[in-house]
C-alpha positions as CSV (number, residue, x, y, z in Angstrom):
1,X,-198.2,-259.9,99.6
2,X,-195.3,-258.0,101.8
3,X,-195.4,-254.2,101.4
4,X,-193.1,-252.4,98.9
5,X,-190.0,-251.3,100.8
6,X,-189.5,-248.3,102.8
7,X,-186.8,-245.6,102.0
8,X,-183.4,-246.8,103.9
9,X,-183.4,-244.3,107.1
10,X,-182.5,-247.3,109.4
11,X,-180.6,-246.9,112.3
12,X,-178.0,-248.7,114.7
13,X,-179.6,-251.7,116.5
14,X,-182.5,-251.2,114.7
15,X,-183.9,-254.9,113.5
16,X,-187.5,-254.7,113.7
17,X,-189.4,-253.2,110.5
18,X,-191.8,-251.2,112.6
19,X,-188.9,-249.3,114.5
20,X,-187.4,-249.0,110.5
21,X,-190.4,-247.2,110.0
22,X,-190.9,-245.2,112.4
23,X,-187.8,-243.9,112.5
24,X,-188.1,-242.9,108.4
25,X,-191.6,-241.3,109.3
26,X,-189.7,-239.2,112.0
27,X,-187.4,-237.9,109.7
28,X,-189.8,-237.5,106.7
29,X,-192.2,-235.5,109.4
30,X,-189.1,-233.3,110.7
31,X,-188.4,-232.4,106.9
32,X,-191.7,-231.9,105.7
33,X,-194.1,-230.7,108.0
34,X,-196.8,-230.0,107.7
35,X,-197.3,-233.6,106.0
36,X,-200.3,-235.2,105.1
37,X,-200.4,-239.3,106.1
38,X,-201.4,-239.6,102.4
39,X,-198.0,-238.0,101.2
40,X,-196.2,-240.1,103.6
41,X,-197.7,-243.2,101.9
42,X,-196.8,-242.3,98.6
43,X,-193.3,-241.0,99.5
44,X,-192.4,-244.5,101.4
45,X,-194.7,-246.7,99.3
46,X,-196.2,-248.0,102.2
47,X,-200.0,-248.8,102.6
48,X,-202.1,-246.3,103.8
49,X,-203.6,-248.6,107.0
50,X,-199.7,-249.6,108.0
51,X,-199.3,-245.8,107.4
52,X,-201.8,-244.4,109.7
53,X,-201.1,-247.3,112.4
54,X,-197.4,-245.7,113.0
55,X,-198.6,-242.5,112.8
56,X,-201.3,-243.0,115.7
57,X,-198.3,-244.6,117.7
58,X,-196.0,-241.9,117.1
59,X,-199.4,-239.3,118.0
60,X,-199.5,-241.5,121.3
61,X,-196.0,-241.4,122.2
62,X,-196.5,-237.7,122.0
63,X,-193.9,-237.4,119.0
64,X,-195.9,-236.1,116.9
65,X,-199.3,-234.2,116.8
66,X,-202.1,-233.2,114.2
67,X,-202.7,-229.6,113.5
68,X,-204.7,-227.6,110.9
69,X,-206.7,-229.6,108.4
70,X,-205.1,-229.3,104.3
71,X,-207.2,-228.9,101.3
72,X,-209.8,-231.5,100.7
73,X,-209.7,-233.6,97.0
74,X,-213.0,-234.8,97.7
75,X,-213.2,-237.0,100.6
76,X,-212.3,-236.0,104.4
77,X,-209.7,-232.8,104.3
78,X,-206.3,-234.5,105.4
79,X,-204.4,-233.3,109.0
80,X,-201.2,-232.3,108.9
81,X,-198.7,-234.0,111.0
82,X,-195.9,-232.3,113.2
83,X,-193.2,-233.2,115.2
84,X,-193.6,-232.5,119.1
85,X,-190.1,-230.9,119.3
86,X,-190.9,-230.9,122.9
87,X,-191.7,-233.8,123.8
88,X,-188.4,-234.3,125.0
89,X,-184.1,-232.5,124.6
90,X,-181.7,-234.6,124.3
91,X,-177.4,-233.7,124.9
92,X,-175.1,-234.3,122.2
93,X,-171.4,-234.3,123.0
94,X,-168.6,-234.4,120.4
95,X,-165.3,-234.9,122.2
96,X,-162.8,-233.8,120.0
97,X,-158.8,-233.6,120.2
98,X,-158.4,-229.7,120.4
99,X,-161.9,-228.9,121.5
100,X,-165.3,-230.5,122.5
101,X,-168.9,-229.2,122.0
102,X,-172.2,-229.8,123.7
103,X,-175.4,-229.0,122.8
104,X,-179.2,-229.3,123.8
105,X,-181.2,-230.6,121.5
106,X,-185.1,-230.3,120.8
107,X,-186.9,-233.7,119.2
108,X,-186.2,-232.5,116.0
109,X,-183.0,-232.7,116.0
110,X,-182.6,-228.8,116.5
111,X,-180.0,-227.5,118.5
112,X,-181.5,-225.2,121.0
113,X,-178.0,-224.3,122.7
114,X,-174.0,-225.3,122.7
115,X,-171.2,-224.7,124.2
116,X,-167.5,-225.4,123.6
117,X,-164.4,-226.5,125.9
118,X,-160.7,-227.2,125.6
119,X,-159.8,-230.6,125.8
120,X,-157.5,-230.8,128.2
121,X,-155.9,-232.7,131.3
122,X,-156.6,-236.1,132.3
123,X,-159.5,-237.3,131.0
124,X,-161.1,-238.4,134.2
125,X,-160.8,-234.9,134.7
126,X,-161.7,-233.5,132.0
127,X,-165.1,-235.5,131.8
128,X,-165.5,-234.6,135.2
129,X,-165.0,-230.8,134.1
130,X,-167.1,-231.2,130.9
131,X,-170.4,-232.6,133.3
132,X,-170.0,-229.5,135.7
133,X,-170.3,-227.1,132.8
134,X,-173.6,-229.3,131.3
135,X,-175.1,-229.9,135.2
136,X,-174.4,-225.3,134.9
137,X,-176.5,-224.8,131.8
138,X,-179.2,-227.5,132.2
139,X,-180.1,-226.9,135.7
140,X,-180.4,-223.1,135.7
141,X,-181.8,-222.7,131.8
142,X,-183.3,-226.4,131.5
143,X,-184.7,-227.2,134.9
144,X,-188.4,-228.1,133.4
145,X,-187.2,-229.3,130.3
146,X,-187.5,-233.3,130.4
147,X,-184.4,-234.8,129.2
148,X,-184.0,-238.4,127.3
149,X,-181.1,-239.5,126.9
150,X,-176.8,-238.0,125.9
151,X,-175.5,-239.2,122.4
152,X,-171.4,-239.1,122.7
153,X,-169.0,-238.9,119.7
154,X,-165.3,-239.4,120.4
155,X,-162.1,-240.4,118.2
156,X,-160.8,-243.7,118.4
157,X,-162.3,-247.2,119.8
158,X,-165.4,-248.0,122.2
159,X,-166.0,-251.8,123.7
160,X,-169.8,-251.3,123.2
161,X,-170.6,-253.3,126.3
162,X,-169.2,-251.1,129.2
163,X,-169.0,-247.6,126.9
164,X,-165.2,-247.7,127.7
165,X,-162.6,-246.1,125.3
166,X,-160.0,-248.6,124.9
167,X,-157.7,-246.6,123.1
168,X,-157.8,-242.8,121.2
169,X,-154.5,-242.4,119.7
170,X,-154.6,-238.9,118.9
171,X,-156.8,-237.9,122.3
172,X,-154.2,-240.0,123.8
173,X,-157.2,-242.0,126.0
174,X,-156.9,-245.3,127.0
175,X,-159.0,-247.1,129.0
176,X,-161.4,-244.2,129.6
177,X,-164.5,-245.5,131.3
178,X,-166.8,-242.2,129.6
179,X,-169.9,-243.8,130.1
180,X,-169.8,-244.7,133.8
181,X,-168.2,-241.2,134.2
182,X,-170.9,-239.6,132.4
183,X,-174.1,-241.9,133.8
184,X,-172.7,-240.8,137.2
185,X,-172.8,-237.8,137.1
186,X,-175.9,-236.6,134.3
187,X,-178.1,-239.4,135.6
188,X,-179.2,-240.2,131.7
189,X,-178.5,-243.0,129.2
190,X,-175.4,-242.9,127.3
191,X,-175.2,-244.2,124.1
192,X,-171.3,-243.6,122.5
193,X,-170.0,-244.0,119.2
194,X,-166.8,-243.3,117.2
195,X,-166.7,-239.8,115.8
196,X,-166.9,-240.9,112.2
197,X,-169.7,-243.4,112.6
198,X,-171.8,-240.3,114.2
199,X,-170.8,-238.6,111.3
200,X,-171.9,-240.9,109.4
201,X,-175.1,-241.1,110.9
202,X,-176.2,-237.3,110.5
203,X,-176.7,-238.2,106.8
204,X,-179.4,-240.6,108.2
205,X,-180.8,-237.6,110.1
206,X,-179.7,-234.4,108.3
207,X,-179.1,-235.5,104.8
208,X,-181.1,-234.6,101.5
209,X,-184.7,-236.7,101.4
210,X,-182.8,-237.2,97.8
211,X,-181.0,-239.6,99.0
212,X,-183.3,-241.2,100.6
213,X,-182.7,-244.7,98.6
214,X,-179.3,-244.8,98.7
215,X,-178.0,-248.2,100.1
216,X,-174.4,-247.8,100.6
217,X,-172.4,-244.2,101.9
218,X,-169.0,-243.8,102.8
219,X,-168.0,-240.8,104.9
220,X,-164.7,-239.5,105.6
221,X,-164.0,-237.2,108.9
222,X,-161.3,-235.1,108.0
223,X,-160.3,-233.5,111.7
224,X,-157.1,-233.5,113.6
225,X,-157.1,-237.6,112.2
226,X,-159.0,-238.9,109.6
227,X,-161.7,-241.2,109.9
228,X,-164.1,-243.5,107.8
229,X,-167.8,-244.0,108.3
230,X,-169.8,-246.5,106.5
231,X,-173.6,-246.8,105.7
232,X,-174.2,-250.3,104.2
233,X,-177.5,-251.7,103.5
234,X,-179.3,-248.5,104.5
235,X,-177.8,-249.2,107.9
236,X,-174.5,-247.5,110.2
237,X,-171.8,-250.5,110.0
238,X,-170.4,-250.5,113.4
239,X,-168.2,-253.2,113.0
240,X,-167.9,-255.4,116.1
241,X,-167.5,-255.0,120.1
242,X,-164.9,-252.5,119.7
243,X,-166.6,-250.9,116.5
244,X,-165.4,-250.2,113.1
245,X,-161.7,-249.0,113.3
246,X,-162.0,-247.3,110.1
247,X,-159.4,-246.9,107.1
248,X,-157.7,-244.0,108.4
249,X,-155.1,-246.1,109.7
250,X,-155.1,-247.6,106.6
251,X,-151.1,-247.2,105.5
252,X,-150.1,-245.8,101.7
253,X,-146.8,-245.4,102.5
254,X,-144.8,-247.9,104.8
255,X,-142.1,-245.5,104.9
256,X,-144.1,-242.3,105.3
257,X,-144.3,-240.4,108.8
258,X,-144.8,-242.2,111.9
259,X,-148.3,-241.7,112.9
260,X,-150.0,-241.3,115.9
261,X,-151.2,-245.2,116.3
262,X,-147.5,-246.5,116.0
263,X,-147.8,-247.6,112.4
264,X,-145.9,-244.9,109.2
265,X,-147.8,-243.8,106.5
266,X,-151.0,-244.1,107.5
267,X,-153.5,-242.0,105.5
268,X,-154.2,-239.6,108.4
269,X,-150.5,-238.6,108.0
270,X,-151.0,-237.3,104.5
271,X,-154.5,-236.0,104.8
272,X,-155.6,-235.0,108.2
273,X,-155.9,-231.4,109.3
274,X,-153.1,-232.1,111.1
275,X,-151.4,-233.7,107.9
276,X,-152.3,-229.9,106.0
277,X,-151.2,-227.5,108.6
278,X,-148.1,-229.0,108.6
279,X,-147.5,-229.3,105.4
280,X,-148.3,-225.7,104.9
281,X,-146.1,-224.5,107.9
282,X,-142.6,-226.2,106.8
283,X,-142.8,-223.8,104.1
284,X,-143.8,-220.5,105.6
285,X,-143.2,-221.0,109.5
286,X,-141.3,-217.9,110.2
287,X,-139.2,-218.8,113.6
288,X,-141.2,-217.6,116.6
289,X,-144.0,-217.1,114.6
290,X,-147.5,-218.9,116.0
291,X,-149.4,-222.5,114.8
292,X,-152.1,-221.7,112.4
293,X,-154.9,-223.1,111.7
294,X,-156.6,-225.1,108.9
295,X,-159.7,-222.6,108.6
296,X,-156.4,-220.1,108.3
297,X,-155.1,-222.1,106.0
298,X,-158.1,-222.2,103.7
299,X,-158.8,-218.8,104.2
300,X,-155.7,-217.7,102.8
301,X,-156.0,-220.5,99.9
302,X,-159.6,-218.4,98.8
303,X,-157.5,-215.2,99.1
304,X,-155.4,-216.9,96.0
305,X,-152.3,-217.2,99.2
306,X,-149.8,-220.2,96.6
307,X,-149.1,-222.2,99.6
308,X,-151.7,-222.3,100.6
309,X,-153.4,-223.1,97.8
310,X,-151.0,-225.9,97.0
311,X,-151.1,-227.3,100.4
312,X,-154.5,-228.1,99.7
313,X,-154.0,-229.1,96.7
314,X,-152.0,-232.0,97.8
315,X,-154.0,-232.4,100.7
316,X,-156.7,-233.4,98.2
317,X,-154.6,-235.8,96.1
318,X,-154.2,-237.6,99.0
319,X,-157.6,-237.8,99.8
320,X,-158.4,-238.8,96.3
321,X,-156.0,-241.9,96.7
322,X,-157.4,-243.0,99.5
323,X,-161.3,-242.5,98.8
324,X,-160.1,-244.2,95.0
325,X,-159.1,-247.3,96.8
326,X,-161.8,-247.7,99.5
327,X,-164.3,-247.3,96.1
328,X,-162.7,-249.4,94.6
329,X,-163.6,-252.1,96.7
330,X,-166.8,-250.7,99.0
331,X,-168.5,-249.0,95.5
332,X,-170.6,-247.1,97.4
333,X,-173.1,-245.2,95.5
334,X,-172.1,-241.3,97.6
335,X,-169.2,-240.2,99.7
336,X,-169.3,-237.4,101.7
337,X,-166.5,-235.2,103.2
338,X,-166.8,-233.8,106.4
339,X,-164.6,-231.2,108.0
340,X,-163.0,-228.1,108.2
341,X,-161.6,-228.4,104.5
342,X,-165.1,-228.6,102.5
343,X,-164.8,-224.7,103.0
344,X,-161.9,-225.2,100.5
345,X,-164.8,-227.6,98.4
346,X,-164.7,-225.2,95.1
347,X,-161.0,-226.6,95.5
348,X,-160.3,-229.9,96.5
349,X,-163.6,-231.5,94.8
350,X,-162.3,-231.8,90.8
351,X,-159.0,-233.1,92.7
352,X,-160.5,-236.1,94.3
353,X,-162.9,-236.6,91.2
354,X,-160.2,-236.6,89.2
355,X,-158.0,-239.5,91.8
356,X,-161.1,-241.5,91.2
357,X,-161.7,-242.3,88.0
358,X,-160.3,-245.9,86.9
359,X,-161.6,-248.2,84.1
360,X,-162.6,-250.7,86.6
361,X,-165.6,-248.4,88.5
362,X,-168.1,-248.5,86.1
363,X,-170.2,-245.2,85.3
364,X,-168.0,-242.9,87.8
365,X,-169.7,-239.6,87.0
366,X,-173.1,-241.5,88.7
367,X,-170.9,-241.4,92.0
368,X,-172.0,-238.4,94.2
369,X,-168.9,-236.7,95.9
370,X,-170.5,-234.2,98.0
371,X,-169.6,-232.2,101.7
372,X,-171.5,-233.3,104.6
373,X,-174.8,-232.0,105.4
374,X,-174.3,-230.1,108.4
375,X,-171.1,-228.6,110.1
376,X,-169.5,-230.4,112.5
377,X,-171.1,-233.7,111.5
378,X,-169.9,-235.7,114.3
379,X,-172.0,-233.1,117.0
380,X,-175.2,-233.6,115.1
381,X,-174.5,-237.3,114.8
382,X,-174.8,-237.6,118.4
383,X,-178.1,-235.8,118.1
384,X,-180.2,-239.3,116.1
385,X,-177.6,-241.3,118.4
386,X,-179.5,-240.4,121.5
387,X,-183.0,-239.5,120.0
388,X,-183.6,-243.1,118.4
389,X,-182.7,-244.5,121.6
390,X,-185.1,-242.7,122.8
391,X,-188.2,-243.8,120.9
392,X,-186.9,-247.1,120.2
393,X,-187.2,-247.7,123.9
394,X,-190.1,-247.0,127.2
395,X,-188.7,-243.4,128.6
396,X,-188.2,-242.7,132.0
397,X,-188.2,-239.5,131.5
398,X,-185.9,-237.1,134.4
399,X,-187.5,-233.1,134.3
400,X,-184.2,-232.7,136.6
401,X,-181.8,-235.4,135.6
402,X,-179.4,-234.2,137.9
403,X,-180.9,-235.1,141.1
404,X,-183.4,-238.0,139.9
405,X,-181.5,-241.6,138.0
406,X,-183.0,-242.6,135.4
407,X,-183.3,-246.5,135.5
408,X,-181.8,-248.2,132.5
């Protein structure tokens, strides 16, 4: 008789059910330690001996370790189970189109340190820039530290084989070869993915244990473009070779604004950050005056600003559309909103709710709309991008991964 199934934490690439579990009893530790291997059974519904046989791989892995003993109910007191958050950092970078953030992260997914850059230049140049200021901060702060692996998210498409960007439209990349850059100079695996698919995937990581059965999420990345993450199955949808492309570019309005791909009235040009700023600016720009900002921009809409307010306002009508139609035909059970404008959420959220409803989706008010877990969702994304590579694989691991290459 086959086990009763696990709660859907499954990761990219991840195929066999014993990596499926032990990548759910990660997470479940991480949130809930200290943890008992008798609560972990009767939170995943697993058997107690299938239990305690990941567990004692994951103790000799050195992932996770027993400490104080719980309350007995009669038979042997239980140990509690916690994660080894230094068993090994991980780097997570999220390239973005204004600005990109690094950060050092402990095994559970904590970030430890980060730092942000302008993204600017070439981008051969740029990389080069961004792994002198990582080599800086690891080597003088991190030198004993053992390092497993770099998680990258970046805008646009990646040919999964050689960790190439073919083509960013809005970093304006093409033909980018990031991960050779990277390898050569950090000396560490790189695992890349598209900036809303690493969003995406920090639900897997960072989202509420609540959620824990849901089988189908759609995210949308609302940055300088718009992007679309999907979580099918209990599992990241990365599409093919070149990865999910993603509805942003999905057009609303064939005689709407040229957008940044080539193509007019895609949905990034109505409901971007981008799309909002301006919006808001061709009625208040004073000439001379500087660009703002969205966080500006909402700012002055929770100060009661009108243009504000009603930038955003149509900002999330747009949004609404194009969520209404991609539920319309994914029907997933939750979307979450990532971004910059969920600090507007009080605001835009009966907006889209409203754009939603149609007799055709069945029970709407069971559909969770909610903002992402964490901010900037596509940083911590990278975080479970590099970490489950980690333990899905034997580590080489580099205490100076500057000077020492880690075979592949």
């Amino acid at each position: 008789m086959s086990e009763p199934p696990a709660n859907n934490f499954k990761m990219v690439d991840v195929h066999d059910v014993r990596d499926i579990n032990q990548t759910i009893f990660l997470h479940l530790i991480r949130e809930r330690q200290p943890i008992s291997r008798a609560d972990i059974a009767k939170f995943t519904g697993l058997r107690a001996g299938t239990v305690s046989a990941i567990v004692n791989r994951l103790i000799k892995n050195n992932f996770v370790y027993e400490g104080t003993e719980g309350p007995s109910s009669g038979g042997r007191p239980p140990k509690h189970l916690y994660i080894n958050a230094e068993s090994f950092y991980v780097l997570a970078i999220d390239i973005g189109v204004s600005d990109t953030v690094f950060a050092v992260s402990d095994f559970n997914g904590r970030i430890i340190q980060q730092k942000s850059l302008l993204t600017e230049g070439a981008p051969e140049q740029f990389l080069e820039k961004l792994a002198d200021e990582i080599e800086k901060i690891v080597s003088t702060q991190y030198s004993r530290a053992k390092f497993g692996a770099v998680g990258v998210s970046v805008p646009g498409l990646i040919d999964r084989e050689t960790g190439t960007v073919e083509t960013s439209p809005n970093l304006e990349w093409k033909n980018v070869p990031l991960r050779r850059i990277l390898m050569n100079r950090l000396h560490l695996p790189i695992y890349i993915e598209n900036d809303a698919n690493a969003a995406a995937f920090s639900e897997l990581w960072y989202g509420p244990l609540s959620e824990a059965n849901v089988r189908t999420l759609l995210f949308v990345l609302v940055v300088e473009g718009l992007g679309t993450g999907l979580i099918i199955n209990g599992e990241l949808h990365v599409g093919s070779r070149l990865g999910l492309g993603g509805f942003g570019h999905m057009s609303i309005d064939p005689n709407g604004e040229l957008c940044s791909c080539g193509r007019r009235g895609c949905w990034e040009t109505f409901a971007s950050e981008r799309a909002t700023v301006e919006r808001f600016q061709r009625v208040t720009a004073k000439p001379g005056g500087r660009a703002v900002s969205l966080n500006e921009v909402v700012s002055l809409a929770n100060k009661n600003d009108e243009m504000a307010v009603e930038s955003l306002k149509i900002t999330a009508e747009y949004l609404g559309e194009g969520i209404s139609n991609l539920v319309h035909g994914l029907y997933p059970e939750t979307v979450v909103i990532g971004g910059n404008i969920t600090a507007a959420w009080s605001l835009i959220e009966p907006i889209i709710k409203k754009r939603i409803h149609s007799r055709y989706i069945v029970a709407p008010e069971k559909l969770v709309i909610r903002p992402a877990s964490v901010q900037r969702p596509s940083l911590f994304g990278a975080i479970p991008i590099a970490l489950q590579n980690c333990f899905q694989k034997p580590l080489q691991l580099s205490k100076n991964p500057f000077k020492t290459r880690v075979k592949i």
